[in-house]
MOPAC internal coordinates of N, CA, C and O (Angstrom, degrees):
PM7 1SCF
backbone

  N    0.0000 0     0.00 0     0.00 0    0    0    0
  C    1.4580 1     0.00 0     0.00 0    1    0    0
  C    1.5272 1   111.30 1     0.00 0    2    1    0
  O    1.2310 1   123.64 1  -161.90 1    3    2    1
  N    1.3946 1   110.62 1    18.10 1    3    2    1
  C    1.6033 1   100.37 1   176.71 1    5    3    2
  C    1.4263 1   108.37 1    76.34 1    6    5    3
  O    1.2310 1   104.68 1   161.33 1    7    6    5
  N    1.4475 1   145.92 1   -18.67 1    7    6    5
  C    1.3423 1   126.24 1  -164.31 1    9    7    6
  C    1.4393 1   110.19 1    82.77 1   10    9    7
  O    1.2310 1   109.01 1  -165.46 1   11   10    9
  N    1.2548 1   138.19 1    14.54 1   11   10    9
  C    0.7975 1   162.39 1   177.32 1   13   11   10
  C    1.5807 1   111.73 1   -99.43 1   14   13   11
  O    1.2310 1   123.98 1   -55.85 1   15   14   13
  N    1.8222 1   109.97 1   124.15 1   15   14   13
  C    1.4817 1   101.08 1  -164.05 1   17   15   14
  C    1.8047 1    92.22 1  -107.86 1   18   17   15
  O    1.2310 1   126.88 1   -13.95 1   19   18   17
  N    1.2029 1   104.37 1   166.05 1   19   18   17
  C    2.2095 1   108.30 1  -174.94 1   21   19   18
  C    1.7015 1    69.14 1   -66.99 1   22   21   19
  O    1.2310 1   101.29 1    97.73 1   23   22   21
  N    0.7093 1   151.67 1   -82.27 1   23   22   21
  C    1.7378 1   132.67 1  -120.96 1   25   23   22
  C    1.2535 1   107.80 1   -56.99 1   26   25   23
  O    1.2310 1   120.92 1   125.11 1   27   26   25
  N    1.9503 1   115.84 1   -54.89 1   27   26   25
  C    1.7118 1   104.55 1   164.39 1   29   27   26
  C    1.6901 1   121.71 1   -48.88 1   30   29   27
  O    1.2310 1   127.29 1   148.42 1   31   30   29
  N    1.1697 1   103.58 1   -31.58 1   31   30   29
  C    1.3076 1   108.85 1  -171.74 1   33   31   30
  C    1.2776 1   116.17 1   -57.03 1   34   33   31
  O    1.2310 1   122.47 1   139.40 1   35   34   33
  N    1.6784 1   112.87 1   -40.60 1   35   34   33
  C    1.4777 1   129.31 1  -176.99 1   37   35   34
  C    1.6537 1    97.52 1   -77.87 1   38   37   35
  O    1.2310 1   114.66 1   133.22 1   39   38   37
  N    1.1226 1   127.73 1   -46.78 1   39   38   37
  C    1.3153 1   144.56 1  -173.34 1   41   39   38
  C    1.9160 1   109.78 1   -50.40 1   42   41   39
  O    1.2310 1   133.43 1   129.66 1   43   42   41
  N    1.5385 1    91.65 1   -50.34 1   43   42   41
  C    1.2871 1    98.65 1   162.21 1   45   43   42
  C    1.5465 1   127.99 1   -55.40 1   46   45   43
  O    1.2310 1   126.73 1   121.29 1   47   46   45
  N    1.2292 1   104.66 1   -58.71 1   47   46   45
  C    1.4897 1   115.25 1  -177.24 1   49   47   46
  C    1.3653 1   111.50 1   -56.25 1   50   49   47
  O    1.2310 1   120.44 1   169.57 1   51   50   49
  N    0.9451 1   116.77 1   -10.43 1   51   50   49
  C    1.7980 1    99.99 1  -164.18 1   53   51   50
  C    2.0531 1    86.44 1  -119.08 1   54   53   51
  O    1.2310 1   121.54 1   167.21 1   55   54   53
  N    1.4145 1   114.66 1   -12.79 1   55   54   53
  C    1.5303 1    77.81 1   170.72 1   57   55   54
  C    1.3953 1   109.09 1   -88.60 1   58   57   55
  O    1.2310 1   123.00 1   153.02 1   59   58   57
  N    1.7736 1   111.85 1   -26.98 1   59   58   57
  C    1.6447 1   113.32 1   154.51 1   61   59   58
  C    1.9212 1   118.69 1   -11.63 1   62   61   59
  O    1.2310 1   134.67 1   112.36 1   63   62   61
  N    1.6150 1    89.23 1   -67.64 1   63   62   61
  C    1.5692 1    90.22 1   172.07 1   65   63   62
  C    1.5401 1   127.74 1   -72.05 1   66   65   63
  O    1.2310 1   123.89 1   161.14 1   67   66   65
  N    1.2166 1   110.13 1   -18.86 1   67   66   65
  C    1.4398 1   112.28 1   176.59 1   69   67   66
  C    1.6521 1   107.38 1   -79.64 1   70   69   67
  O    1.2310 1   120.51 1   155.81 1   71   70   69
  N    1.1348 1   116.62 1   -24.19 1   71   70   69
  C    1.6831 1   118.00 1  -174.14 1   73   71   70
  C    1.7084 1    89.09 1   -77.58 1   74   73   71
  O    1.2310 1   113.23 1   153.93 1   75   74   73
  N    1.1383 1   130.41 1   -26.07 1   75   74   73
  C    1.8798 1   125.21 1  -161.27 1   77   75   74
  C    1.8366 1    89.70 1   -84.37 1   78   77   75
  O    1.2310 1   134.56 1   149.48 1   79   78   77
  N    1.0683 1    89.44 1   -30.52 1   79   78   77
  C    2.2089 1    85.92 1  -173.00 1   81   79   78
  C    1.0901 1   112.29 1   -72.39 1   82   81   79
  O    1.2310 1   132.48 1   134.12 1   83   82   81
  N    1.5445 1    93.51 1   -45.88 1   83   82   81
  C    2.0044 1   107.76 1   179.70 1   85   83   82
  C    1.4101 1   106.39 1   -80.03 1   86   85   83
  O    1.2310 1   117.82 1   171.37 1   87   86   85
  N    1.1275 1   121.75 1    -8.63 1   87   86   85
  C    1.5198 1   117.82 1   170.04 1   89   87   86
  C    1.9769 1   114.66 1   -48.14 1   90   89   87
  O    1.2310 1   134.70 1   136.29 1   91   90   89
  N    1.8784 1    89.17 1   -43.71 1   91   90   89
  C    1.3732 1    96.14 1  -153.88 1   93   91   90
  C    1.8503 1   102.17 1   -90.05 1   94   93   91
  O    1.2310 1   122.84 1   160.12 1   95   94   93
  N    1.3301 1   112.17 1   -19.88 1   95   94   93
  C    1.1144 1   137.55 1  -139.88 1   97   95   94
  C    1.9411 1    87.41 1   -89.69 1   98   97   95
  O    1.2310 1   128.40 1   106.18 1   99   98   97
  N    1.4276 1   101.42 1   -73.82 1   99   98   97
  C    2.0147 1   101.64 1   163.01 1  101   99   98
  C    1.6813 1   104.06 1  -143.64 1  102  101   99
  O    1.2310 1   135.67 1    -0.34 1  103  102  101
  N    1.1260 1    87.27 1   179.66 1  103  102  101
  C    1.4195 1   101.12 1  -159.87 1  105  103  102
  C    1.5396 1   114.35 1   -80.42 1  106  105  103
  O    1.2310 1   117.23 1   -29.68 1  107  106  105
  N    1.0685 1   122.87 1   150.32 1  107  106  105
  C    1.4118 1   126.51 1  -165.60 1  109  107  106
  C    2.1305 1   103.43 1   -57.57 1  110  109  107
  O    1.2310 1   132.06 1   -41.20 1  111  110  109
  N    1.1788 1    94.31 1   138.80 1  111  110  109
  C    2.0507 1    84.69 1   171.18 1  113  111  110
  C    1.5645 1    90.05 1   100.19 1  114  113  111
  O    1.2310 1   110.99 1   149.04 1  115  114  113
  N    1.4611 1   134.55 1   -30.96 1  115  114  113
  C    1.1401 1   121.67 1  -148.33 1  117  115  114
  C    1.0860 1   111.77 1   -86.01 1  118  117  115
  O    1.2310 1   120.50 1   -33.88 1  119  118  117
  N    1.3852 1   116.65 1   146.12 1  119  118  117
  C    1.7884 1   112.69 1  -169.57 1  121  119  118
  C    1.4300 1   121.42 1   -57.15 1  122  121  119
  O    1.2310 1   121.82 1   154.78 1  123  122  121
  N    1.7021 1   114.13 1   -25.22 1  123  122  121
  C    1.5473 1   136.61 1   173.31 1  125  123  122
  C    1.8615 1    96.54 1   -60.09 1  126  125  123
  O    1.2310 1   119.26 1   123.59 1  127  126  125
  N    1.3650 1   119.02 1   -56.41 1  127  126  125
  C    1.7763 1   132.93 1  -174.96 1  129  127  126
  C    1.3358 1    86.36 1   -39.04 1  130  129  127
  O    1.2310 1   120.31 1   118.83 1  131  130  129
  N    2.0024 1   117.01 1   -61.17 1  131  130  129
  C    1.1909 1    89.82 1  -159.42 1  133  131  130
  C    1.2743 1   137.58 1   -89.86 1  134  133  131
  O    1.2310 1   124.65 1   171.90 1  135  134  133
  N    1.6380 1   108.68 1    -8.10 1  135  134  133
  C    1.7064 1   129.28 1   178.35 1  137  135  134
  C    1.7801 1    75.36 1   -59.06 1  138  137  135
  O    1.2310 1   111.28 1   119.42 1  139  138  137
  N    1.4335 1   134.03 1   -60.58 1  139  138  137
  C    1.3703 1   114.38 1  -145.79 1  141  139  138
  C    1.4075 1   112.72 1   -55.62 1  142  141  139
  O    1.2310 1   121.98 1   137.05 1  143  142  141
  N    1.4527 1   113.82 1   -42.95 1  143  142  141
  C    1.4666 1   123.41 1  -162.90 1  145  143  142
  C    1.6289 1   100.59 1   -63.97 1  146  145  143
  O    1.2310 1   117.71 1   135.04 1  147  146  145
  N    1.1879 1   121.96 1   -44.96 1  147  146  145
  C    1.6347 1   139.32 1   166.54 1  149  147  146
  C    1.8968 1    93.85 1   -37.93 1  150  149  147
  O    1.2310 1   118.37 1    72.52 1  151  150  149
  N    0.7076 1   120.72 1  -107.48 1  151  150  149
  C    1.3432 1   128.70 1   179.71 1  153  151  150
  C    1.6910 1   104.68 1   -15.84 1  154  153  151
  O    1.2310 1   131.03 1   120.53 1  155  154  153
  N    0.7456 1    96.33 1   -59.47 1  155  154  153
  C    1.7509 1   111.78 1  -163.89 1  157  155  154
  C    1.9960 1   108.31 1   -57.81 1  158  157  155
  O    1.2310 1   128.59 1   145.99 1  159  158  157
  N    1.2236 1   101.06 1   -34.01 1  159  158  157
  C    1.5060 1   107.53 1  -164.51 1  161  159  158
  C    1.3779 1    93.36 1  -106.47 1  162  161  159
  O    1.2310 1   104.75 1   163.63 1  163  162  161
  N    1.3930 1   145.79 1   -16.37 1  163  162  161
  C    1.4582 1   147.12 1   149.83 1  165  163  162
  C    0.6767 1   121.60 1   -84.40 1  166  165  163
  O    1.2310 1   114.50 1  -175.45 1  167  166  165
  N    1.5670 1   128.03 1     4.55 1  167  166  165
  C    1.4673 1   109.53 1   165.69 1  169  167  166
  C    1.8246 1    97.05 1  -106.59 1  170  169  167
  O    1.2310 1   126.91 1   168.37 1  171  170  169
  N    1.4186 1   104.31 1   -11.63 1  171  170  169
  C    1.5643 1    84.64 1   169.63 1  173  171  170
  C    1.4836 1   111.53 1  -100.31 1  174  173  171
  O    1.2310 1   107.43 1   163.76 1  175  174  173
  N    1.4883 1   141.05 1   -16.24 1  175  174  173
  C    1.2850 1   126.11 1   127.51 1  177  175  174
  C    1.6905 1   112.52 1     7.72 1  178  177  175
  O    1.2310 1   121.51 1    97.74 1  179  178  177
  N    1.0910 1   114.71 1   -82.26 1  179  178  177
  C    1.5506 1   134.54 1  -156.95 1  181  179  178
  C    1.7115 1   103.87 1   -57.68 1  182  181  179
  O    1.2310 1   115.77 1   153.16 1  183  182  181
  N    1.4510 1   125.64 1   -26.84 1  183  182  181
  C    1.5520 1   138.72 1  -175.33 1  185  183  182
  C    1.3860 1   101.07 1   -85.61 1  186  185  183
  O    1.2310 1   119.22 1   127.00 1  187  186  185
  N    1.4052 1   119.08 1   -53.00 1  187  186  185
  C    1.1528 1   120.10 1  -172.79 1  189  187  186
  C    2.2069 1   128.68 1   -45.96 1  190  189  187
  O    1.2310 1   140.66 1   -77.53 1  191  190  189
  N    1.2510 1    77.52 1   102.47 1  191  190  189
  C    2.0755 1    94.79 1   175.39 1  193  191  190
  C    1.9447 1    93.95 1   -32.29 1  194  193  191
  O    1.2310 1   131.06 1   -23.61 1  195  194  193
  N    1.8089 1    96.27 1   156.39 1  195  194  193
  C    1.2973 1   100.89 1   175.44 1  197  195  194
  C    1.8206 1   111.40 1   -85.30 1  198  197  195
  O    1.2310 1   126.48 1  -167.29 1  199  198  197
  N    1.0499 1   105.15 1    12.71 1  199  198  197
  C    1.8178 1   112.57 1  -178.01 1  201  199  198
  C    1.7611 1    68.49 1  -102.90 1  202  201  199
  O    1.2310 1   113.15 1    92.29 1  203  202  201
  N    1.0267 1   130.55 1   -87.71 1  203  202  201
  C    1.6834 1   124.83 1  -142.43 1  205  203  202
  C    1.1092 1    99.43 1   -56.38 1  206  205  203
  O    1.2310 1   103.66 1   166.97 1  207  206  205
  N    1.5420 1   147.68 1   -13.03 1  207  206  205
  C    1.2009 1   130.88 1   158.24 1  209  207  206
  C    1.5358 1   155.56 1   -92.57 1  210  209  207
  O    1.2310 1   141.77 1   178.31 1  211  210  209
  N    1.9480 1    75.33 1    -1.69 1  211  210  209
  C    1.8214 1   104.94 1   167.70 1  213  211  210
  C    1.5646 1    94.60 1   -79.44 1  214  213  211
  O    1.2310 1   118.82 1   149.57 1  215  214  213
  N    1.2057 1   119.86 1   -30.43 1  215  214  213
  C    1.5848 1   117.29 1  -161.69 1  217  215  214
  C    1.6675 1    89.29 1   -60.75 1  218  217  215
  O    1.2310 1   116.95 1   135.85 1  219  218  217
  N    1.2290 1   123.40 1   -44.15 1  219  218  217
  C    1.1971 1   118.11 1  -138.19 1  221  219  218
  C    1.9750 1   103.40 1  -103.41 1  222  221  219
  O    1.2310 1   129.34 1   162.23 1  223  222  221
  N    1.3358 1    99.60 1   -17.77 1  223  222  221
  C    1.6689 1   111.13 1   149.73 1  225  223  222
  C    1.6416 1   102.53 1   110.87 1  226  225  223
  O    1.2310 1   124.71 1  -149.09 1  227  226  225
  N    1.5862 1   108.57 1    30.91 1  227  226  225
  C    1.4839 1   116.68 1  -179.82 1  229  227  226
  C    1.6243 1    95.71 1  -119.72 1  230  229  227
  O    1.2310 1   129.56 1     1.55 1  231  230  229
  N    1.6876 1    99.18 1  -178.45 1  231  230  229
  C    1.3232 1   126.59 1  -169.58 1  233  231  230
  C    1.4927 1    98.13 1  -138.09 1  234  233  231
  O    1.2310 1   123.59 1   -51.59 1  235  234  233
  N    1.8440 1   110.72 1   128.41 1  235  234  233
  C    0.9695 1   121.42 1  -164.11 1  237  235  234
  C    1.6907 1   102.66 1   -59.50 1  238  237  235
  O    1.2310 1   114.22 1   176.64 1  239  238  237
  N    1.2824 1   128.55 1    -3.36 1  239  238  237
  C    1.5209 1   118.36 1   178.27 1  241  239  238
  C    1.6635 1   102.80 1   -93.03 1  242  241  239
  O    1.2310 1   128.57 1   155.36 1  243  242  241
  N    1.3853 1   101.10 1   -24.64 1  243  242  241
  C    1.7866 1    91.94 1  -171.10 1  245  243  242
  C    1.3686 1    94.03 1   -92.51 1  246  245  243
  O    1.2310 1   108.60 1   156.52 1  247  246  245
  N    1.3544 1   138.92 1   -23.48 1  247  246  245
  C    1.9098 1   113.02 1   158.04 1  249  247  246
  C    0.9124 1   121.29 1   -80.76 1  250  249  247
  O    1.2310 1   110.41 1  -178.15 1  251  250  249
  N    1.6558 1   135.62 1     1.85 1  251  250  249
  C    1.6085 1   129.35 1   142.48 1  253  251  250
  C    1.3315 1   111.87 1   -60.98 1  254  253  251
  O    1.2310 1   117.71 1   143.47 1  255  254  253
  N    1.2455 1   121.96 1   -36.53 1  255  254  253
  C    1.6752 1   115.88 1  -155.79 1  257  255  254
  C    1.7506 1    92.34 1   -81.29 1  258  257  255
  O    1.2310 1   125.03 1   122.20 1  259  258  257
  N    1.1398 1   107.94 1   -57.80 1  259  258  257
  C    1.5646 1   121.61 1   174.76 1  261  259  258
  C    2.0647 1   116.39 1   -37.99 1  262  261  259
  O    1.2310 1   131.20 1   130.89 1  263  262  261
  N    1.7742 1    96.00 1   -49.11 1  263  262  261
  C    1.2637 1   102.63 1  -170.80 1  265  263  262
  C    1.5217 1    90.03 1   -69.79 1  266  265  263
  O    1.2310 1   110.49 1   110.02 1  267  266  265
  N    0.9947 1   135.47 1   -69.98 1  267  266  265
  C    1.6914 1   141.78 1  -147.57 1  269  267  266
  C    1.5468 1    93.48 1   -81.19 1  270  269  267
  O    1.2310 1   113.97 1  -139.52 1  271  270  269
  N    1.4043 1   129.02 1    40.48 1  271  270  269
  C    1.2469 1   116.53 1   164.66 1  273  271  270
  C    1.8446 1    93.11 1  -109.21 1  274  273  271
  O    1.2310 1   134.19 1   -27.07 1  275  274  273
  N    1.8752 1    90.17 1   152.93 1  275  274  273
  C    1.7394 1    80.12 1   174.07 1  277  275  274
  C    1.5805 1   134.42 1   -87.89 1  278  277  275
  O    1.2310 1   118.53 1   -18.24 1  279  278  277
  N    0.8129 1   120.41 1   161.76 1  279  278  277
  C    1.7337 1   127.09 1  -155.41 1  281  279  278
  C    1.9070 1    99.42 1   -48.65 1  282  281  279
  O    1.2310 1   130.13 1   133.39 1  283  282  281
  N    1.3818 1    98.06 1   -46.61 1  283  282  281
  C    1.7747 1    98.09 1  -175.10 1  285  283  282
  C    1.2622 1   120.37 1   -66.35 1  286  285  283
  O    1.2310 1   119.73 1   166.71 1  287  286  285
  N    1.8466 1   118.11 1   -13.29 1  287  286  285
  C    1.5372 1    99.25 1   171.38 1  289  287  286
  C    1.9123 1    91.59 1  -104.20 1  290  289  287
  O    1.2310 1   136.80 1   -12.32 1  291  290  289
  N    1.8483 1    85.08 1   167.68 1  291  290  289
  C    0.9407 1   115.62 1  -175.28 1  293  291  290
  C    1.7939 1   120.86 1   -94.60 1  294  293  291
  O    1.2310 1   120.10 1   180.00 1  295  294  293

């Protein structure tokens, strides 16, 4: 499997699908693309089990702090 764990794998796929929505939604580069991707990857931060987030090399307080930050900071 490459070293590659299903959680990136799943993790992958769904911003895969989020880049096809936001494709149509604004244009790639655009400061809106990136508030979206911000939003988009912290709010699934926040779902993620504490096994799916050791996989991924966090601590369930640093993907709260991360998830519940707002989309405009960086």
């Amino acid at each position: 499997m490459n070293g590659m764990s299903d959680v990136r794998l799943a993790l992958h796929s769904q911003e895969l699908e989020a880049g096809q929505e936001r494709a149509t939604a604004a244009p790639v580069g655009s400061r809106w693309s990136l508030f979206w991707q911000r939003r988009h990857t912290r709010k699934a931060l926040l779902t993620l089990t504490r096994e799916q987030l050791l996989d991924v090399g966090l601590t369930v307080e640093q993907a709260r702090q991360e998830g519940l930050k707002p989309f405009w900071r960086s």
